[in-house]
FITORKOL-349892 format. One record per residue (C-alpha): residue in three letters; x, y, z. Coordinates in steps of 0.25 Angstrom, whole numbers, plus 5000, padded with zeros to 4 digits. Example, Ala and Ser with C-alpha at 12.3 -4.5 7.8 and 13.67 -1.06 7.14 Angstrom:
residues 2
Ala504949825031/Ser505549965029/
END
This chain:
residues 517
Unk530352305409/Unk530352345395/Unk529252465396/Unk530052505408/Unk531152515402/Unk530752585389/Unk530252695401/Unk531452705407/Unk532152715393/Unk531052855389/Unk531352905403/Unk532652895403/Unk532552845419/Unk533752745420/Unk533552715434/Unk532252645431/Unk533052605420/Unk534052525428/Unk533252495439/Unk532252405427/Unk533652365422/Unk534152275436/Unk532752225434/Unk532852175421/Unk534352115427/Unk533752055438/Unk532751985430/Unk533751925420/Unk532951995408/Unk534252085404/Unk534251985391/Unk532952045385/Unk533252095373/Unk532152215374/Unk532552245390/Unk533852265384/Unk533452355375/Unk532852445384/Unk533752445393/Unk534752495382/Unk533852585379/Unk533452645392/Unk535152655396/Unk535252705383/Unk534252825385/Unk534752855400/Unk536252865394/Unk536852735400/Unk537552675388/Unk538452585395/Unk537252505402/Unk536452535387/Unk537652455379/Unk537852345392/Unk536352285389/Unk536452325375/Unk537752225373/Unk536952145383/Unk535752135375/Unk535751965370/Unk534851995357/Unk534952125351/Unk533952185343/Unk533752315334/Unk533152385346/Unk534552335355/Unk535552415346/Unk534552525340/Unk534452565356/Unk536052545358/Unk536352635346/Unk535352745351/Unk535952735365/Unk537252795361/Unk536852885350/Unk535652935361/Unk536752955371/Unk537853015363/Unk538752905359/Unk538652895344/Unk539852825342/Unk539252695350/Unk537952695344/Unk538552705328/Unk539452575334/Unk538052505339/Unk537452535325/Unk538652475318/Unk538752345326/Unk537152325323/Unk537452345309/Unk538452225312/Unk537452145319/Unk536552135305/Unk535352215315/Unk534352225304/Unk532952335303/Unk533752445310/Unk532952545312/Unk532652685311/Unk532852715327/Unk534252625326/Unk534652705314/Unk534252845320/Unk535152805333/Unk536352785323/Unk536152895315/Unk536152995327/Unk537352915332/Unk537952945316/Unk537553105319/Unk538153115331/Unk539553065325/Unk539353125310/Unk539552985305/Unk539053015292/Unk539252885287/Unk538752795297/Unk537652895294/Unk537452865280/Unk537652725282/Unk536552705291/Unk535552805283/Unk536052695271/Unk535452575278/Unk534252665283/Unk533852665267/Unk534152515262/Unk533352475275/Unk532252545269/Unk532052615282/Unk530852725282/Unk531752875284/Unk530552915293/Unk530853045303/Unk531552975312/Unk532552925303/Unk532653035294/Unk532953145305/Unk534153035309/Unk534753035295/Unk534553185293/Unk535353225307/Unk536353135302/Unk536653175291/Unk536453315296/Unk537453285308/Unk538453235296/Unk538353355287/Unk537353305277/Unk536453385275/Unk535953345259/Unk535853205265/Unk535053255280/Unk534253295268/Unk533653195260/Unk533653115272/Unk532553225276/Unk532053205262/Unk531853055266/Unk530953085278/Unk529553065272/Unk528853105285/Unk529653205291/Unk529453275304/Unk529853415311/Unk531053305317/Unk531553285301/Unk531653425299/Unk532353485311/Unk533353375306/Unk533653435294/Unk533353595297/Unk534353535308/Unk535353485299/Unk535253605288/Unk535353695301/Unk536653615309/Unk537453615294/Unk537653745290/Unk536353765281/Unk535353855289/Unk534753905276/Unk534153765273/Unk533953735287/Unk532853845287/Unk532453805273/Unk532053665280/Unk531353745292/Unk530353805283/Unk530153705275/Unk529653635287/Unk528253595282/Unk527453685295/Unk526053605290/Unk526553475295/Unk527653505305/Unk528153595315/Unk529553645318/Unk529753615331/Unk531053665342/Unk532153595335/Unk531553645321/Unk531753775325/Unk532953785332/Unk533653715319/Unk532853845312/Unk533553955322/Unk534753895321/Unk534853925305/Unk534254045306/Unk535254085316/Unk536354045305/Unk535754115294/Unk535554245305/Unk534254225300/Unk533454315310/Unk531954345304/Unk532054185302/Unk532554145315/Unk531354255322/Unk530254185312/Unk530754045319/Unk530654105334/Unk529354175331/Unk528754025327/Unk529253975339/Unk528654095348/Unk527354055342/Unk527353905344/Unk527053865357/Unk527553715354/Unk528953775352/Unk529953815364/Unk530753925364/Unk531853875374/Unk533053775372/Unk533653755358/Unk532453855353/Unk532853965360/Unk534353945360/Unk534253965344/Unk533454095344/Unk534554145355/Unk535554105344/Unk534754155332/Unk534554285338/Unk535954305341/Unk536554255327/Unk535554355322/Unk536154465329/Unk534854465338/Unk535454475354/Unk534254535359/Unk533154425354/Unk534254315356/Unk534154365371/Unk532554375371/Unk532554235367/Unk533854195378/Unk532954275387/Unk531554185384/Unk532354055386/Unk531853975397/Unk532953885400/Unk534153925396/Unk535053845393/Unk536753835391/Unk536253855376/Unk535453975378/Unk536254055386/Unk537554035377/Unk536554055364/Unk536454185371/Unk537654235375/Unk538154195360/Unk536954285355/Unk537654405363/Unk539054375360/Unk538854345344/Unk538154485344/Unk539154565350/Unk538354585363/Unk539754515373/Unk539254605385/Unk537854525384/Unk538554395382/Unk539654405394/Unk538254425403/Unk537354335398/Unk538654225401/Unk538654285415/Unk537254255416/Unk537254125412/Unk536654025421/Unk537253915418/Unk538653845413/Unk539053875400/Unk539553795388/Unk540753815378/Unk539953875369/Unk539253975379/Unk540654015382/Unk541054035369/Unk540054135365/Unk540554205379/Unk541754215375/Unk541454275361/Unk540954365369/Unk542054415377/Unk542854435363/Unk542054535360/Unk541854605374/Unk542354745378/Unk542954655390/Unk543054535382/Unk544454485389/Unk544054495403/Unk542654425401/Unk543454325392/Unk544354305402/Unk543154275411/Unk542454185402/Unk543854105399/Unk543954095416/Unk542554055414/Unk542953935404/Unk543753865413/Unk542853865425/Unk541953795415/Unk542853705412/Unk542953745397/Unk544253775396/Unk545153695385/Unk543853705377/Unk544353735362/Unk543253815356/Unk543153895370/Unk544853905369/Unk544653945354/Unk543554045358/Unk544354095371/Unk545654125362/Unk544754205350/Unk544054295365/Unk545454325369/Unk545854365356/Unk544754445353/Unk544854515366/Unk546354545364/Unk546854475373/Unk547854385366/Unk548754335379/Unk547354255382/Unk546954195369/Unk548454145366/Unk548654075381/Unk547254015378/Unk547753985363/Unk548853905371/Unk548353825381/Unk547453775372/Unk547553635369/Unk547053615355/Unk546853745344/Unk546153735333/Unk546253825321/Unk545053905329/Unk545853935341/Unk547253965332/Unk546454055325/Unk545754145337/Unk547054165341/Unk547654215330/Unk546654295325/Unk546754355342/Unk548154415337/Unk547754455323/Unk546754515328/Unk547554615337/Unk548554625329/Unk549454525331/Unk549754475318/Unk551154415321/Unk550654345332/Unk549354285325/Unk550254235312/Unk551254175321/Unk550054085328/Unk549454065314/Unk550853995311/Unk550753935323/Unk549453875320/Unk549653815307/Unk550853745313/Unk550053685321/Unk549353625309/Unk547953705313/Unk547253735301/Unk546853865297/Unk545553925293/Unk544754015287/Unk544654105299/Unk546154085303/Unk546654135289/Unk545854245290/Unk546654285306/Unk547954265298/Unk547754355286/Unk547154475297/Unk548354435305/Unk549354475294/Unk548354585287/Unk548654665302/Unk550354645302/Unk550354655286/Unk550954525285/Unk550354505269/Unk551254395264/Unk551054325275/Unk549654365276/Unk549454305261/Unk550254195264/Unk549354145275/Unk548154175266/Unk548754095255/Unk549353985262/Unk547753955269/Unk547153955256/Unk548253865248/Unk548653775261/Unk547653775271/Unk546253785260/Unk545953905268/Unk544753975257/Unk544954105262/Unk543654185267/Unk543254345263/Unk543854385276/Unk545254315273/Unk545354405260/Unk544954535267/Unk545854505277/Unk547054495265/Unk546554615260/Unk546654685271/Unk548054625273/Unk548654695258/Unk547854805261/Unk548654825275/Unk549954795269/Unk549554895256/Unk549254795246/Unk548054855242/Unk547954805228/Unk548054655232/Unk547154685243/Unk546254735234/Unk546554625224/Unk546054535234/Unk544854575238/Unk544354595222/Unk544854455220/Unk544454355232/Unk543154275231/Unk542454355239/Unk541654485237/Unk542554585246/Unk541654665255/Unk541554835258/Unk542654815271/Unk543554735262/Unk543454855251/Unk543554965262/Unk544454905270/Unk545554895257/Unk545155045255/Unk545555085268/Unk546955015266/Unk547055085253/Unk546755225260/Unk547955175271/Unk548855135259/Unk548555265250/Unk548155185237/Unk546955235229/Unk547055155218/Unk546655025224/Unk545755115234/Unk545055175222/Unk544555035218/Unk544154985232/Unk543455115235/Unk542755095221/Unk542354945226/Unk541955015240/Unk541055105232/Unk540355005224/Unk539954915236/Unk539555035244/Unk539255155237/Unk539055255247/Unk540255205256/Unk540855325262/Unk542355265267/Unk542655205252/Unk542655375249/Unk543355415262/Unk544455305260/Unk544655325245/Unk544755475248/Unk545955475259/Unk546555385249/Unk546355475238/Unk546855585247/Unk548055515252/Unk548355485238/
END
């Protein structure tokens, strides 16, 4: 039975897999410790965890084999939880020479939950065993540690690797690429030793990813030229879903779509990658048509790069309306991020009735949702109404944000509401730790330069921690042209002058206020 078992278990057949089971009932041999194994193993591999655990608690003398295929049943199938609990009571049972397939189940189960310390403690034991970190092991430790945000850790568990394959270094140009750091993800890339190894799909696409964050074009074609001109490289799937997205974080619609074009199947994934292309880009007509093309159901996130496109549509609050109607059919609606992205549509659009009766009924609001709708009405000039729902929101204990600061200090920079304005301002930094952005002191400068408070504007921009930039300066001057000051206007047009030397409006403005003067 047992080499019929082991087939069923690699082809994942569990009706041949249950049918070998009665007959292993019916000949009384369910107490065989390796039948039991496999028969674990095969429910295991054909998701049936229930009948996996029944024989496995079963099982009369458990071996290293018994657990390690328990623990890899539920972290194969997407219950982590389970298999760190199996891996804990083994522990208990003094189970000796653990092994590296054992510990790999349990660190995927540790990546899955981010249980960073169970991580660590099970890396611990993997060196006092003496254990060999071979690839197998090492790419474990370095997606663990990279699922937990270490990333100097995921990398001298790399460094540990003595023989590592194109697996080990996906892991770590993964991990540099999936935390933040797609410089040193690409650093990784080319470092790849091209003599001994050869980046293969999931090497590439880790590559395409970084270069789309860095907006890094001429990198990102170099990448999709080598894949072009290897034959063992596919361009379709995950490969050609992250060219669609490089080309349209680089602003490249047209070669985004060449690639969409190519893709033979498409998938959810590829049709959302390009209608996201379009709408990032500013192209809403193309993205509202490619939606209704579409050949399949879409996903949240389809949906949420559809309806970044309606905000920015000459029609925007009738094809917003259509993808909201769209939404519940789908059976979407009460989604939070979707609710969140539906309010910021409406608002963008101008109609505020919609976004606020969405705003209402929805069930839970986060400070991303509070702040769509109150950056809705400072946006259109309802200053009033957006501070009132700014009060409202931290009575409701949402914390604020960056971004939320920044809705505020515009609201009260339009109704010229300064000592509130600066209040606010003051109040984020001091109660909430808020550290204030460029944009939030350009947006308090513009406040005293509306209100005429042109030298503490001016003040203000000289003395925050950031370099103010030719809008900031020509904004003030166009607030001291309205106000009929040239003495701060001299200054700022001298600043003007000295960034840009050749820059006609500083002239024109400091002119009128001259002539006004």
């Amino acid at each position: 039975y047992a080499p019929l078992l082991r087939q069923c278990s690699k082809q994942r057949s569990l009706h041949s897999g249950r049918r070998l089971h009665a007959q292993i009932l019916r000949h009384r041999l369910d107490r065989h410790t390796l039948l039991c194994n496999l028969l674990v193993q095969m429910y295991g591999r054909c998701g049936c965890l229930d009948e996996a655990r029944s024989i496995f608690d079963k099982t009369p003398e458990r071996n290293l084999f018994s657990w390690s295929i328990m623990i890899a049943a539920y972290a194969q199938n997407g219950h982590p939880t389970f298999a760190l609990a199996v891996y804990r009571e083994m522990l208990q049972r003094s189970i000796h020479a653990i092994d590296s397939t054992t510990y790999v189940s349990a660190l995927s189960a540790c990546s899955a939950l981010g249980d960073l310390e169970t991580g660590k403690s099970i890396h611990e034991r993997i060196l006092s065993s003496k254990l060999e970190i071979d690839a197998f092991l090492g790419t474990a430790l370095i997606s663990m540690y990279s699922k937990c945000g270490c990333l100097e850790e995921a990398h001298e568990c790399f460094d540990c690797v003595l023989r590592k394959d194109i697996v080990v270094w996906n892991a770590m140009i993964a991990a540099f690429a999936q935390n933040g750091h797609p410089q040193r993800a690409l650093n990784f890339f080319h470092a790849i030793p091209r003599g001994e190894l050869q980046p293969n799909n999931l090497t590439l696409v880790s590559a395409l990813d970084a270069c789309s964050d860095l907006a890094a074009l001429e990198e990102g074609r170099k990448i999709h030229a080598l894949i072009e001109s290897s034959p063992e490289l596919t361009l379709g799937g995950s490969m050609g879903n992250a060219l669609v997205n490089l080309y349209g974080k680089c602003g490249r619609a047209i070669d985004a779509r060449a690639v969409f074009d190519a893709l033979r199947p498409r998938t959810v994934v590829s049709w959302t990658s390009m209608i996201a292309a379009y709408a990032q880009n500013g192209h809403s007509d193309q993205a509202l048509e490619l939606f209704q093309r579409m050949d399949m159901a879409p996903n949240g996130v389809t949906l949420l790069s559809v309806l970044q496109a309606c905000s920015e549509h000459r029609k925007g609050s009738h094809a917003g309306k259509t993808i909201h109607a769209h939404i519940r059919l789908a059976g979407f609606d009460g989604s939070p991020l979707l609710d969140s992205a539906l309010v910021n549509m409406y608002g963008k659009v101008g109609n505020l009735d919609s976004a606020m009766v969405v705003f209402t009924q929805m069930r839970e609001r986060d400070a991303i949702t509070w702040t769509a709708m109150i950056s809705s009405y400072a946006q259109h000039g309802h200053s009033r109404q957006a501070l009132s729902l700014f009060s409202s929101m931290l009575l409701d204990g949402i914390a604020t944000d960056a971004v939320t600061l920044a809705c505020v200090s515009s609201a009260c920079s339009h109704s010229g509401d300064v000592k509130l304005g600066w209040d606010y301002f003051v109040s984020s930094v001091r109660d909430f730790g808020e550290r204030p952005t460029f944009e939030h002191y350009v947006v308090m400068s513009d406040m005293l330069s509306r209100a005429g408070r042109l030298q503490e504007a001016e003040d203000l921009l000289r003395s925050m921690p950031f370099q103010p930039d030719l809008v900031s300066w020509r904004t003030l001057l166009s607030a001291c042209s309205n106000h009929n000051n040239p003495h701060v206007g001299k200054r700022v047009a001298d600043r003007i002058l000295e960034l840009s030397p050749s820059d006609p409006a500083a002239l024109v403005l400091l002119s009128n206020i001259y002539s006004a003067a």
